[in-house]
N, C-alpha and C positions, 0 to 999 in steps of 0.2 A: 504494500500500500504506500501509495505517496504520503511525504510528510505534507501534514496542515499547515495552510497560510498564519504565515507571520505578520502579528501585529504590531505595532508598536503608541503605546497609548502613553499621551503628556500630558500633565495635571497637575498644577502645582498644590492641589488639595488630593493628601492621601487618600481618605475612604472614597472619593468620587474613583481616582483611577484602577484602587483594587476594586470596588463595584463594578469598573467595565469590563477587569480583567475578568474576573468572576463569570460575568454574562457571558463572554466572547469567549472564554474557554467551554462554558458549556454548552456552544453551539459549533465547540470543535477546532476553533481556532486555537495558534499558540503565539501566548501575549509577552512583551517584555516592558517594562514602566520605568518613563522617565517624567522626574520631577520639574522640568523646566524646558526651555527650545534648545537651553546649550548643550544639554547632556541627550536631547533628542537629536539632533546632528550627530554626536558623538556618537549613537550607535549605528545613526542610519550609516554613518562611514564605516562603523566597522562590522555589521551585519547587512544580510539582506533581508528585508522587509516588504511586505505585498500592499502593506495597508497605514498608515498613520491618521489618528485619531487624537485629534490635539484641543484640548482648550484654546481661546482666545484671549480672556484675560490672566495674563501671565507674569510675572515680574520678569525683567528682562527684556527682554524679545518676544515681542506678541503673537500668540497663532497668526495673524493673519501675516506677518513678519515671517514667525517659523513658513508656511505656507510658500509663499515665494522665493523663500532659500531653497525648500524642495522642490519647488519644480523646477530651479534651476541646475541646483547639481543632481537632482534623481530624479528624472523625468517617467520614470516607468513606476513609482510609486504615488499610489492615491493618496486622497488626502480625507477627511472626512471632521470639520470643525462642531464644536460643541462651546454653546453660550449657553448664558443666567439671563440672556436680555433677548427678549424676542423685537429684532427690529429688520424690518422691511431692505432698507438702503445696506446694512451692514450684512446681509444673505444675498442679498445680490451682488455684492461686492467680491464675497467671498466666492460666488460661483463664479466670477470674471476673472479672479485670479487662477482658476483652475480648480477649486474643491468638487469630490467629485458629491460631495454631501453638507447638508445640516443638522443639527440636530439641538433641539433646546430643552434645556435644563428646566425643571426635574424629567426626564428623557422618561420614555414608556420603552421599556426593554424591547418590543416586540417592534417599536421605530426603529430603534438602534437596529435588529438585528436585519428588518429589510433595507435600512440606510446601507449597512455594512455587504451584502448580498447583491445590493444593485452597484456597489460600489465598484465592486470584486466583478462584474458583471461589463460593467461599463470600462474597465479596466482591461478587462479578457479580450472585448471589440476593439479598444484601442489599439493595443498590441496587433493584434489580428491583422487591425486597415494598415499600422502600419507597414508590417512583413509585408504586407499585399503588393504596397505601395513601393517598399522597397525595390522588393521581387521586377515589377511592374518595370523599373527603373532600371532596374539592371541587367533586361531584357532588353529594350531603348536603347542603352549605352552600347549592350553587345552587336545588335541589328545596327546602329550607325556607325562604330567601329569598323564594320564588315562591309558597310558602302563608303566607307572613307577607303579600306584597304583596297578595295579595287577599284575606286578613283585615281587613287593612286598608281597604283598598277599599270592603268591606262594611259596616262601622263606619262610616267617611267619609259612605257614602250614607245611612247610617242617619239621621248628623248633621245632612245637607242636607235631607233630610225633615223634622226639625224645624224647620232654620231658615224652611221654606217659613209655617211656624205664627208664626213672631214673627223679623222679618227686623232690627229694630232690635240680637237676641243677636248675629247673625253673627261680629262681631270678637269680642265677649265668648267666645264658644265657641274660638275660636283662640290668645286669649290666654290661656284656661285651662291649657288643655293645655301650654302653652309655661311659663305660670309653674309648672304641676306639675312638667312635668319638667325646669324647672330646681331645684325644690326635690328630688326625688329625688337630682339629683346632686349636691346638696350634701350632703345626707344619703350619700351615697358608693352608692347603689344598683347592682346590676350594669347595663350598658347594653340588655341585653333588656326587664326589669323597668322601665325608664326610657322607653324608649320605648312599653313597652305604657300605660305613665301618661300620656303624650303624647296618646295615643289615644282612652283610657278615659276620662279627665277630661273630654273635649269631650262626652261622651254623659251628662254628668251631669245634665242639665234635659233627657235626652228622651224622660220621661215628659209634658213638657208638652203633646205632640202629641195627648193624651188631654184638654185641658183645654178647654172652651168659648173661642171667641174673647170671648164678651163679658168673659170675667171673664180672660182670658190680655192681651189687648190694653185693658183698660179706665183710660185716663186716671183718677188719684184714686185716694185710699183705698180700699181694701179690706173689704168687711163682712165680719163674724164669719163668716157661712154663705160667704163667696166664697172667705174665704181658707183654711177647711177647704177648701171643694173644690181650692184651687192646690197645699195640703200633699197633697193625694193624687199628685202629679207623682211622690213620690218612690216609691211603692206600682207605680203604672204603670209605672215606666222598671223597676223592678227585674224585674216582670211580664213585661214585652217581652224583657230580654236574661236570662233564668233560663235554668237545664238547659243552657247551651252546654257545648263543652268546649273552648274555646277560652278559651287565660288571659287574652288582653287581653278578653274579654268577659265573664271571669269578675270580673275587677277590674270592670269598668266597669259590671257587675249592685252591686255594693257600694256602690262610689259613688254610683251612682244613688238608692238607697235610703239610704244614711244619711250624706248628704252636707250636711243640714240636723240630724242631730244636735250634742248640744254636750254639754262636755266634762262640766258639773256635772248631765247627767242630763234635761236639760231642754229637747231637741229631740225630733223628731218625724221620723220615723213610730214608732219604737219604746222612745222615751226611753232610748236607751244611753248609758253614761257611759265617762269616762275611755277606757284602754287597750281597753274593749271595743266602740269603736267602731275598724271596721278604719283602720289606718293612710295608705292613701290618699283615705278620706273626709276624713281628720282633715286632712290637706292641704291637699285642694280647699276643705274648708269654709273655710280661710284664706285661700285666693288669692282665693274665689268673693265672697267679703264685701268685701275690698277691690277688687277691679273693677266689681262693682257699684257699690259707693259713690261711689267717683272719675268715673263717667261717669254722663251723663246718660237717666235715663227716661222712661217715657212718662207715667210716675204722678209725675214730682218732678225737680228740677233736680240735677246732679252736686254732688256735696260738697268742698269744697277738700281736696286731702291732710291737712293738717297737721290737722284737724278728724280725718279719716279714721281717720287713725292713732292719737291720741290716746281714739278709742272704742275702737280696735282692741287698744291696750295694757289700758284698764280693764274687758276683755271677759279679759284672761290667767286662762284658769285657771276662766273659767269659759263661755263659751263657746267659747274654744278650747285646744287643746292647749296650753299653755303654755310646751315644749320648741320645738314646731314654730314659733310664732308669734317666740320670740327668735330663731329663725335666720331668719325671715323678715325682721325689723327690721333683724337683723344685716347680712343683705344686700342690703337695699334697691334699692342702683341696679342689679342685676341685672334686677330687675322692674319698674324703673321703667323699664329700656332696652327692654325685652318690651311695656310699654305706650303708648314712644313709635312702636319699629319698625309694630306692627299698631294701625293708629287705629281711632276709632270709625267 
């Protein structure tokens, strides 16, 4: 047999609290008595209890006092108050705070005992909705987990597609992603948004799958006619991932497209400036510029940091964000630990 629900009954007047023990044992329950809220806390931390049945007029800390300390720190324990004063405003008080009962003094035993039974009762359903509710929740979490993973997925292969076009980006695409979103987090971004940047950024050159090999892979300078057609990379990527309804694919239609704009107006495909170029472009266009630079291509040798960054400050403000770019400096060995972990 299961052991009987634990009570625990507070009264600063002795015979009222052994009269309830008395009653509430012989309807089976098992009671423990405490004289005041303080020594009532004191056990509810060191037992577990089903039920609390407290006075309200108390020295110290008043039931309705004690009251809101348990439903804060023990929310799975009821509560069931007992006054000498029958009033209207202080019962409704008390049911607002969470009592799952009343009861007024001189109490009729046979109150008490359906007080305590509805209590236990109302207790049982709570518990219940909540698991329900839990459960409920963590079914949700597991089902959108499982359409984030294969968003992902889909993205991912989208990405390997390109890389099959220009296999010298591979790590470049990896480290994208990794320096976006560790600049989102610095920026404080929520962790969904963070990771959809994670995602999105790597897809940001893969409109290049549209671009001729000769002029995508061509060792050298770039002619005026070649490199119009490479600027159209950003027209195509935005083209392939449009109309989704998927967020990380709506970010990473953005980027795609105007992820080679700059700040003072003077990028391409749509020359947007400032703030109206979206904020995760304005990112990538900062990580993208510095990893290019520092590694080496097929058109030109890698450039020393120190070089790198030095363009990259006298470019503030005007090809890039200017806010985004100081926390970039600001944080450096973050990114430079992202570019030593994934090598070329």
């Amino acid at each position: 047999m299961s052991a009987p629900p634990k009570i625990l009954v507070a009264d600063d007047e002795p015979h009222i609290r052994e009269l309830l023990a008395r009653c509430l044992e012989t309807e089976g329950y098992s009671c423990s008595l405490a004289p005041d809220a303080q020594r009532a806390l004191q056990l509810l931390e060191e037992h577990d209890y089903t039920l609390l049945i407290s006075d309200i007029n108390m020295p110290g800390l008043s039931g309705m006092e004690l009251l809101q300390e348990v439903r804060s720190r023990h929310p799975d324990v009821a509560v069931i108050l007992v006054t000498g004063v029958d009033d209207r405003k202080t019962a409704i008080r008390a049911l607002q705070l969470g009592a799952f009962g009343y009861v007024i003094k001189p109490f009729d035993l046979n109150e008490l005992a359906i007080n305590v039974a509805n209590a236990f009762e109302r207790r049982r359903l709570t518990l219940l909705s909540r698991a329900t509710q839990e459960r409920l929740e963590a079914e949700v979490r597991k089902r959108t987990e499982e359409i984030r993973q294969r968003e992902e997925e889909v993205a991912l292969r989208l990405v390997a597609a390109a890389e099959y076009r220009d296999t010298d980006t591979g790590a470049h695409i990896r480290r994208i992603g990794l320096y976006s979103a560790a600049m989102a987090e610095i920026l404080d971004w929520e962790p969904r948004a963070i990771d959809d940047l994670r995602v999105s950024a790597m897809m940001h050159d893969i409109g290049k799958i549209g671009v001729p090999d000769s002029i995508l892979l061509k060792p050298g300078r770039l002619t005026e006619d070649e490199f119009a057609v490479i600027q159209q990379h950003t027209t195509i990527g935005a083209n392939i991932l449009e109309n989704s309804s998927i967020p990380m694919l709506q970010m990473a239609q953005e980027i795609a497209k105007s992820h080679h704009e700059r700040w003072d107006g003077a990028g391409y495909p749509e020359s947007l400036a400032g703030p109206s170029i979206p904020l995760s472009a304005r990112i990538v266009a900062v990580v993208d510029v510095y990893d290019a630079l520092v590694h080496e291509r097929v058109y030109r040798p890698a450039v020393p940091e120190e070089e790198v960054l030095d363009l990259m400050a006298s470019e503030r403000g005007n090809h890039f964000d200017p806010q985004l770019l100081d926390l970039f400096l600001e944080n450096l060995s973050t990114f430079r630990e992202i570019r030593q972990t994934v090598g070329s």
